[in-house]
C-alpha positions as CSV (number, residue, x, y, z in Angstrom):
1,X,-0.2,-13.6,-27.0
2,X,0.1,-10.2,-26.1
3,X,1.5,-7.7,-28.8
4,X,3.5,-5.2,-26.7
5,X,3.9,-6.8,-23.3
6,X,4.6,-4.4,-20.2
7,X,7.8,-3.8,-18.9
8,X,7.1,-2.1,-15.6
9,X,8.7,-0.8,-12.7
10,X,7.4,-2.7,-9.4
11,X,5.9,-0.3,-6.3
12,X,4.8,-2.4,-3.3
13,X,2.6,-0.6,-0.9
14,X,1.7,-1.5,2.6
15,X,-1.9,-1.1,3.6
16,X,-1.0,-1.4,7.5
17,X,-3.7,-2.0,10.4
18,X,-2.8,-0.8,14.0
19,X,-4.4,-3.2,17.3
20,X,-6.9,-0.5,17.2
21,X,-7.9,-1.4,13.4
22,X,-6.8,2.3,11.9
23,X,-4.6,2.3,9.0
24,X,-1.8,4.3,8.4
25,X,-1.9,7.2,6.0
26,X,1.2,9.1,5.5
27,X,1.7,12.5,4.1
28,X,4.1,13.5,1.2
29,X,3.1,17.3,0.9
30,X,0.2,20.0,1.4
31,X,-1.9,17.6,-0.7
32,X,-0.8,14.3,-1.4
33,X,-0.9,10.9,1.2
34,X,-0.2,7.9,0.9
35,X,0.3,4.4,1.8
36,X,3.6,3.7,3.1
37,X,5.9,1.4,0.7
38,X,7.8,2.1,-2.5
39,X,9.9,0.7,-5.2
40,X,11.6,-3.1,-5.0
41,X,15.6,-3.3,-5.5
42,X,15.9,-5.2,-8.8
43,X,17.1,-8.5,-6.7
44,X,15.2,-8.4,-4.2
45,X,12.6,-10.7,-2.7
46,X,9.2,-9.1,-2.6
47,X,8.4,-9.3,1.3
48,X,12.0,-8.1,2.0
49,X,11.5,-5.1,-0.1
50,X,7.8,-4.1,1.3
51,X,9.4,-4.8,5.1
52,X,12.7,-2.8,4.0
53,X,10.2,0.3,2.9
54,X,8.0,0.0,5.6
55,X,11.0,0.3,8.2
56,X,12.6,3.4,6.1
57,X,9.3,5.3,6.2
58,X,8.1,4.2,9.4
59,X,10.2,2.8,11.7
60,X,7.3,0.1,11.8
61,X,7.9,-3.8,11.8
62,X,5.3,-4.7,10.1
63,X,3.8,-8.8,9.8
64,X,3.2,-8.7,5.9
65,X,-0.3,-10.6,4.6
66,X,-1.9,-11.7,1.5
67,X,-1.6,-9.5,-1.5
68,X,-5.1,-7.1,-1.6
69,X,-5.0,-5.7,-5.1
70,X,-2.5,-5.3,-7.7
71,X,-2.8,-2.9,-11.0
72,X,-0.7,-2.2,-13.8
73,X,-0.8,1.1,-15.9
74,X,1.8,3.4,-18.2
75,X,2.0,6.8,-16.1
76,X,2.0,10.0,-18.2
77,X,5.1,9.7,-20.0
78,X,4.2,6.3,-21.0
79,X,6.7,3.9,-18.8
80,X,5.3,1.5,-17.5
81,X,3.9,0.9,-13.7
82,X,2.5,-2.2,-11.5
83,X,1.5,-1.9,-8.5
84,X,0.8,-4.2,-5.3
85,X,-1.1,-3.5,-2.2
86,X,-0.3,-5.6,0.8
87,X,-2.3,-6.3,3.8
88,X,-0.3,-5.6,6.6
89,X,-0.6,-5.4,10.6
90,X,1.3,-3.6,13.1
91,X,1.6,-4.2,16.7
92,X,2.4,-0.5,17.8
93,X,1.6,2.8,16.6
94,X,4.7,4.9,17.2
95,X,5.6,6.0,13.7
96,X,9.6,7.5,13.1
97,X,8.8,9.6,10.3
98,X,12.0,9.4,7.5
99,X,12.6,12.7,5.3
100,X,10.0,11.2,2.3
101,X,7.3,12.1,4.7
102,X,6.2,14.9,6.8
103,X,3.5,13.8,8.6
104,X,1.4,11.0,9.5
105,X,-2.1,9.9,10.9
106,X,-3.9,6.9,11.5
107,X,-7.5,6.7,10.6
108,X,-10.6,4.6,10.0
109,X,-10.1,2.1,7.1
110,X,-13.3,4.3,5.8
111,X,-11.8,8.0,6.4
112,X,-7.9,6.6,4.5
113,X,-10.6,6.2,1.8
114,X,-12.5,9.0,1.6
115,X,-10.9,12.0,3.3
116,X,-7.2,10.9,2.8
117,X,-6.1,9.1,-0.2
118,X,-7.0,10.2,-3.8
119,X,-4.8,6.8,-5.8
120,X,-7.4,5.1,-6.8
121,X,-5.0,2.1,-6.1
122,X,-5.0,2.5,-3.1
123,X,-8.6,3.8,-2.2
124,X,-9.6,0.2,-4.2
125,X,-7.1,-1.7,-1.7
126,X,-9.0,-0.5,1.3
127,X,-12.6,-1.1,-0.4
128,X,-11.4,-5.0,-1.1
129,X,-10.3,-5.2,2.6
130,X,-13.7,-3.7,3.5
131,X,-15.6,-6.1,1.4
132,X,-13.5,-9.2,2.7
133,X,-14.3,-8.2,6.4
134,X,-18.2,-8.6,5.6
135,X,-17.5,-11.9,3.3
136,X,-18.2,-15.1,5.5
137,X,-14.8,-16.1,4.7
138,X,-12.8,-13.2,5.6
139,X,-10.1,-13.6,3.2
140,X,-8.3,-10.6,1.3
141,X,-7.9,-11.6,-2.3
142,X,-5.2,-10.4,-5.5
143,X,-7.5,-9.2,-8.6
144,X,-6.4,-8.8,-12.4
145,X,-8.4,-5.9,-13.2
């Protein structure tokens, strides 16, 4: 048994591949992106809440996959966080930008990686899809690390 178990806030994030296979980075300020997604109403079904976000940000209507990576940390004022990363795909590019974002691009999974994101979350996310696209069986998996 766990001594001091986490009590967490939930963040969903939506790691969303266009017909052209880019994913969508979005950009919060001069030097933060992001995946689009965000925090789950306390009753509210997970899939709802990522589609909800994904709509509010986007304008997207997204078809929402198999979890790709969860994590769970306390941010720097101790609270605690957890995190999921969904594999998502879109069948249009045509992004309504809400006020949380001002501006948007969509990229190769490798340059959301490395030129774009800087949450290790979500840099990890695209590395598992990566991985699962050269596995024989193709699958996108959940990890515990």
């Amino acid at each position: 048994m766990t001594d001091q178990p986490l009590i967490a806030e939930v963040s969903q994030k939506a790691l969303i591949r266009s017909p052209a296979d880019e994913l969508l980075v979005m950009q919060v300020d001069a030097d933060t992106w992001e995946l689009p997604g965000g925090r789950m109403g306390a009753t509210e079904a997970p899939i709802v809440g990522l589609k909800r976000e994904v709509t509010e940000e986007t304008g997207l209507s997204v078809t929402v996959g198999e979890p790709i990576h969860t994590a769970a940390w306390r941010n720097d004022v101790g609270r605690g966080r957890f995190s999921v990363v969904y594999y998502c795909e879109a069948e249009t590019t045509d992004v309504e930008l809400s006020d949380e974002h001002c501006d948007y691009e969509w990229v190769s999974p490798s340059t959301a990686r490395d030129a774009f994101l800087t949450v290790s979350i979500h840099q990890t996310a695209i590395d598992r899809l990566l991985a699962a696209e050269e596995s024989p069986i193709g699958q996108t998996a959940a990890t515990d690390d």
